[in-house]
N, C-alpha and C positions, 0 to 999 in steps of 0.2 A: 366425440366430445367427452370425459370432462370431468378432471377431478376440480372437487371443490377449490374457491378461488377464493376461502375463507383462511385458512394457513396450508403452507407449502409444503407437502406430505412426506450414453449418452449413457484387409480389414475384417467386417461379420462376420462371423458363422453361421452358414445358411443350415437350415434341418429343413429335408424337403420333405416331401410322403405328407401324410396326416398323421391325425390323432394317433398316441400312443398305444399300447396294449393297455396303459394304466387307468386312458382316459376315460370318463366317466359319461356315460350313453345310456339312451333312453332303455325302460325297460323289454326285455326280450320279447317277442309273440312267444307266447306256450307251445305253441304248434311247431315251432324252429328252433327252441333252446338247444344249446347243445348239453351235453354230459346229463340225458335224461335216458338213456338208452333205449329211444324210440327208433333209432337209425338213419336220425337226419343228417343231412351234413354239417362237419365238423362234430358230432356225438362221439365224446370221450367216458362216457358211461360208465366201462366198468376198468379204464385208467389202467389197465394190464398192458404189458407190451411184451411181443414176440409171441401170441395167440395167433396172431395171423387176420387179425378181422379189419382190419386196416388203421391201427392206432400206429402213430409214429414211432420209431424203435421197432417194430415186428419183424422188420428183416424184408418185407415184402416190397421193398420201393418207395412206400409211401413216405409224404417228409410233412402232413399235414393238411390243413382244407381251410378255406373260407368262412371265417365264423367260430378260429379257434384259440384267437387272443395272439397267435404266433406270425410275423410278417413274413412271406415264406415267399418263394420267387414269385414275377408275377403279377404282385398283390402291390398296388400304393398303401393299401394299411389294411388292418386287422383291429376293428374294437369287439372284438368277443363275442359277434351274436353275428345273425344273417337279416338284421335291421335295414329300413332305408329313413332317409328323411334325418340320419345322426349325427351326416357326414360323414360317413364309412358308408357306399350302397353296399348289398346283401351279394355284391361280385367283388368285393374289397378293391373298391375305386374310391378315390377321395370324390366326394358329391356334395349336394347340397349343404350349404355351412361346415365344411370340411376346412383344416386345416393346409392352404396350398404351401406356405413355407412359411418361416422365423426366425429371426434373426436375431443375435445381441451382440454389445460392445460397451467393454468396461467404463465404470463411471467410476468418479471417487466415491459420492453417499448419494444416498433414495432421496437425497433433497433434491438432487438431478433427476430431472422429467417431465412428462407431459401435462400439458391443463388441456389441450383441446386436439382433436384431427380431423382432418379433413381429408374429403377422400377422390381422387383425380376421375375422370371419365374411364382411362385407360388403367387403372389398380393402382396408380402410384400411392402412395400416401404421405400426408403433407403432417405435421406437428408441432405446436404450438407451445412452450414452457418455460423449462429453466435449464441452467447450464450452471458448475459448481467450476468456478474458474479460481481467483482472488478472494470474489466474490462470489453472489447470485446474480448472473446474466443473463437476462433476456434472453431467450432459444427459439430454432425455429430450425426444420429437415425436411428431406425429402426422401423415401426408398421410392427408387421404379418398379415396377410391375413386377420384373423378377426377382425381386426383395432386395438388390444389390442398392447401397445409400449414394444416392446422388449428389448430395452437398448436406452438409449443416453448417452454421452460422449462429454466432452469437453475437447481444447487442449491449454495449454497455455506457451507461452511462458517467462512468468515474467517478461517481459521485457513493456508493454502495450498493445496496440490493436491488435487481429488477427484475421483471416477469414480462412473459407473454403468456395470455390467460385464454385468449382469441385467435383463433382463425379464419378466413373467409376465401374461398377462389372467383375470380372471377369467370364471366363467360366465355373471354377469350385467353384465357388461363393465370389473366394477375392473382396473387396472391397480397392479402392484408392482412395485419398483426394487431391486435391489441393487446393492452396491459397497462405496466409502472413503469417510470423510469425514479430513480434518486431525486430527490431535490431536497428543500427546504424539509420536505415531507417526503410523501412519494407523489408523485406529477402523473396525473393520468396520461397516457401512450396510445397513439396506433399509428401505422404506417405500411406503406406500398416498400414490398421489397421485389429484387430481381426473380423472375422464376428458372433461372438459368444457374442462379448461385447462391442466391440467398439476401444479397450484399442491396442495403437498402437505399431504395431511390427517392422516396421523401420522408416526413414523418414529422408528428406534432405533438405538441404537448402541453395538457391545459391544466393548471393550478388553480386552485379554490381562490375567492376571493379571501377566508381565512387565512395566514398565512403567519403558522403557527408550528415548532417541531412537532414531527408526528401529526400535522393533519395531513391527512393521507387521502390524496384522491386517485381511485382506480379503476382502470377498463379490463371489463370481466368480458367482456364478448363484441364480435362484429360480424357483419352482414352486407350480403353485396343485393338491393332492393330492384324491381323491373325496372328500374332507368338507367341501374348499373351506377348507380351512387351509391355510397356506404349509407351503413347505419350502424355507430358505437355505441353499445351501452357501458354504462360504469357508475362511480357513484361518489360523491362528492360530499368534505365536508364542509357544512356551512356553519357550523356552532360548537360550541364545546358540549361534546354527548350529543350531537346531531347532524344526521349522514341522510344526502337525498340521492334518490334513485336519478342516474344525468343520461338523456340521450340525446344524441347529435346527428343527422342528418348533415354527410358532408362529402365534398367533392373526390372522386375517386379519379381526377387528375393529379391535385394534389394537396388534398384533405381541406381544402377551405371549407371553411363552414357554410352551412345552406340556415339553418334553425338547430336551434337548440331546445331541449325543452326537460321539464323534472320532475318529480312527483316525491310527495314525503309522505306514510304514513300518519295517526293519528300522535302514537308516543302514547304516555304514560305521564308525560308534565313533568318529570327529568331528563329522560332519555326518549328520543325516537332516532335510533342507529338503526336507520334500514341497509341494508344489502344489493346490489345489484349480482346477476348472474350472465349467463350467455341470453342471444338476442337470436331473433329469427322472423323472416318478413314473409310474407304471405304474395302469391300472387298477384293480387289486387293491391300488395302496396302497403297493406294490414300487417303493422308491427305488434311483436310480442315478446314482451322481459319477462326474462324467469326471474323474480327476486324475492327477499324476505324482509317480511315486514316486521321490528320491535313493534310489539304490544305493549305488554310490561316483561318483567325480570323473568318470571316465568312460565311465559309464550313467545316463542319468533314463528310466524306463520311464512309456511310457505307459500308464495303469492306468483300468478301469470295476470300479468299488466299488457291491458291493451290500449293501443294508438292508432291514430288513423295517419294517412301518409305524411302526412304535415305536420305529424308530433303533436296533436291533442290529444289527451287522454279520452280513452273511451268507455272503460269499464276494466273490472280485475274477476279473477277466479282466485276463491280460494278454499280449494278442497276439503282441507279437514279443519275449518274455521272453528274456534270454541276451545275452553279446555287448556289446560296448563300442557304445553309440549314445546320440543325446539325442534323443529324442522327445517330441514335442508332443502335446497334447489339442486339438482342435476343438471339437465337440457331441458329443451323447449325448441320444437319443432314444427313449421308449417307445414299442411298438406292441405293444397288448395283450400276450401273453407275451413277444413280441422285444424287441430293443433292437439300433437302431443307434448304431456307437460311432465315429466320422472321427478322423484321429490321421495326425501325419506328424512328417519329420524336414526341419529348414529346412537343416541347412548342404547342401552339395555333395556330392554329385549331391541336387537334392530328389527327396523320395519323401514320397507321401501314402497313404491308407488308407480304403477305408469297409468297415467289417464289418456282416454283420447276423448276431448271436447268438439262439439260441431260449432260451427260460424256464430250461433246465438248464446255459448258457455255453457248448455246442458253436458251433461254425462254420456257418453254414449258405451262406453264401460272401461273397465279399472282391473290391473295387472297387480298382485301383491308380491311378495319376496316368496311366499307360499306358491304363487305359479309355476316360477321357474323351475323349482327345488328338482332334479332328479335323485341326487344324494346331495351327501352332505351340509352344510348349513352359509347361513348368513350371507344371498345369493341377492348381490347387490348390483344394481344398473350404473356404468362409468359413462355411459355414452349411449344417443338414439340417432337414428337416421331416415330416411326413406328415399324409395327406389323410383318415384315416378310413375308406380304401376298403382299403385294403394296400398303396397306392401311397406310394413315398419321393421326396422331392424335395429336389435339391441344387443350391446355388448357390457361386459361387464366382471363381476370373479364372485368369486364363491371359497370358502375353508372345508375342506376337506380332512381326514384324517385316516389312521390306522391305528384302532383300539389298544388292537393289542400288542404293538409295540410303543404306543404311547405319544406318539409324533401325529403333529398335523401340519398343513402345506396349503397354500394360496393356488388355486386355479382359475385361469381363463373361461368363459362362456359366451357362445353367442347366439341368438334367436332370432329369425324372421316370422313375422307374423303377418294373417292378410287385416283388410279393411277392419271383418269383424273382430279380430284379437284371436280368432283361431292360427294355432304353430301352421308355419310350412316346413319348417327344420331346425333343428337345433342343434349344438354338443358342447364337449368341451373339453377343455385343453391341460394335460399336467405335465410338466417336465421332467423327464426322467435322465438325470444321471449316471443310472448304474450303482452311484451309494445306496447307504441306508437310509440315508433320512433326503430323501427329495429337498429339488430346491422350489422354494416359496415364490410365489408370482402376487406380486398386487400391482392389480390395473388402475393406473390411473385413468385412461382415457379412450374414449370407442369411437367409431364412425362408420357410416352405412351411406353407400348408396347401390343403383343397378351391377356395379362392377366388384361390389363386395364389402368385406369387412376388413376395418382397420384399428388393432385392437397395440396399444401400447401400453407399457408395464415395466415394474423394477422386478430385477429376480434378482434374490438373494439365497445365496449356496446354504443347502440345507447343512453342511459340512465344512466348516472355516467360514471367511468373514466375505467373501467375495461379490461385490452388486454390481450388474450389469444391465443394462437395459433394454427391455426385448420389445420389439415387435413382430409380429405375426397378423398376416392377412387371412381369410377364410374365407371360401368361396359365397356366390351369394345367395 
């Protein structure tokens, strides 16, 4: 899941192996580093060559070792240490959260991309967004397992701009869309398409009863619940300066409505423009909206809205309630009675969030942008997942730089964590060209489950004007 669905921010070239020499890994054991010349392996120490002590160049055969940033026969990768748990293990095998392949393919502009993915049993990965056609067009793709694109598909309404903001699979592997279509306004969207091609089999779309240019009613998220009926969320205007939170409960034959139901914030007595985000249903049935609440001009809280199966409202969390701030929605994810909820604030200083709440909306504890950090800065969550085990997995990007030639570059990251929020693995991902100036990756959108990471993104050439669209899986 999932760049924001507040403004709008896709043959391949496969890169197989893992992470780069570039890429940035957790810190070394003292006991293993290399170039400390203790005589571990890979120890470049004293960086001499043709001594004879087994530095590459010596003349003695050697071409190098495991743990020395250099991918040498042998090796699926090399990230500079004799680390495990980075995604590089300490035998340079691609492992845990390792990079298994990546792919891009030219777009016209970064307004082409993902809002949401979704991630197959088998590794495929499914995505959810836009496409820069005429217009903005509803999108939606599939990579197989071995990162080669199965279909993509665009949906449009002739009418101007539209999105898919949502996606969902089903059990027996449908696939559902949410989003916009064009209309009077924008008309809120979702729909069952073919999993074979893309090419859609039904699809609906529901207009506010205002019916005014620009009021814009839109689906941020959908969900497939234990009966195997959807659940859209989105958000609908009912007023001038006034936006409610809309969820539907509707047939996953083909989309008929079961119940509807809405919820609005308090407002301010001019404005309550609340937000809807993505949705996610709980095994018992137990829904939950990511969305943000207007308070006044300046405060928008980030807000997890719960419901019981039937669309009553049940209660909200809302983590950093009080206080002048504008906070953003991420994901929202069930795990049996939990739920994790990602939520940040973009302007200056950024700050992000992952909560994981138990069934009652206590705390049970909190992820900052501070967690992630290995290097570099402003290490922000696109998407969360979970594997069925208790395990959560997050993906996301991070700014990176080099001082001292003055350049900095957008990286890929991804994390599994257990139950408690302790890491099982982590790393991440820089693209290297060969230029000087690297090319820049911003994730739109992450996804997790047992079979892995699915992590989509615009890369833009650190050198000429070139964007193309990448995705990359990482084991899980």
């Amino acid at each position: 899941m999932h760049r924001l669905p507040f403004a709008l921010g896709l043959s391949a070239l496969i890169l197989t192996g893992c992470p780069a020499a570039d890429d940035t890994a957790e810190t070394a054991d003292p006991e293993t580093s290399t170039g400390d010349g203790d005589g571990d392996t890979g120890d470049t120490g004293d960086t001499e060559e043709g001594d004879g002590d087994g530095d590459p160049g010596d003349g003695d055969g050697d071409t190098g070792s495991c743990g020395d940033g250099e991918l040498d026969d042998g090796e699926e990768c090399d990230d500079g240490n004799n680390d495990d748990g980075d995604g590089c293990s300490s035998t340079c095998q691609v492992s845990e959260c390792g990079l298994a392949w990546a792919v891009s393919m030219d777009v016209p502009s970064s307004t082409a991309g993902a809002f949401e993915v979704a991630m197959g049993d088998d590794g495929s990965i499914f995505a959810a967004g836009v496409a820069v056609n005429a217009d903005n067009d509803a999108w939606a793709a599939k990579w197989n397992a071995d990162g080669t694109l199965a279909w993509q598909q665009s949906y449009d309404s002739g009418n101007g701009n539209d999105a898919a903001t949502g996606i969902a699979l089903g059990a027996g592997g449908e696939i559902y869309l949410a989003g916009w279509m064009e209309g009077a306004g924008d008309d809120l969207w979702y729909a069952q398409i073919d999993p074979s091609s893309g090419a859609e089999i039904w699809a609906v779309t529901v207009a506010g009863d205002l019916m005014i240019m620009d009021g814009d009613d839109l689906g941020t998220g959908i969900a497939v619940d234990p009966s195997g009926d959807l659940i859209v969320a989105g958000r609908l205007r009912v007023g001038d300066g006034d936006d409610d939170i809309w969820v539907r409960k509707a047939s996953a034959a083909d989309g008929a409505e079961i119940w509807t139901s809405t919820w609005t914030g308090v407002g301010d007595g001019m404005f309550s423009t609340d937000r809807a985000g993505p949705v996610t249903v709980a095994d018992d049935g137990t829904i939950w909206v990511a969305a943000r609440e207007h308070v006044d001009f300046n405060t928008q809280e980030a807000t997890a809205l719960k419901f019981d199966g039937d669309g009553n409202f049940v209660s909200m969390i809302q983590p950093q309630a009080g206080g002048d701030h504008q906070h953003d929605v991420i994901d929202i994810v069930a795990d049996g009675g939990s739920v994790y909820f990602a939520m940040q604030k973009n302007d200056f200083p950024y700050r992000g969030w992952l909560y994981k709440f138990g069934s009652d909306g206590s705390e049970e504890w909190v992820k900052t942008e501070e967690d992630w950090i290995i290097g570099g800065e402003d290490w922000a969550v696109r998407g969360i997942g979970i594997d069925g085990a208790g395990h959560v997995g997050v993906g996301g990007v991070f700014s990176n730089e080099d001082p001292d030639e003055g350049i900095d570059w957008g990286e890929a990251w991804v994390a599994r964590l257990d139950g408690a929020g302790e890491f099982v693995c982590r790393s991440s991902h820089m693209i290297d060209d060969g230029m000087l100036i690297p090319p820049s990756l911003s994730v739109d959108a992450a996804g997790f489950n047992a079979s892995g990471f699915g992590v989509v993104g615009i890369e833009t050439a650190g050198q000429g004007n070139a964007t193309k669209l990448w995705t990359g899986f990482f084991k899980p």
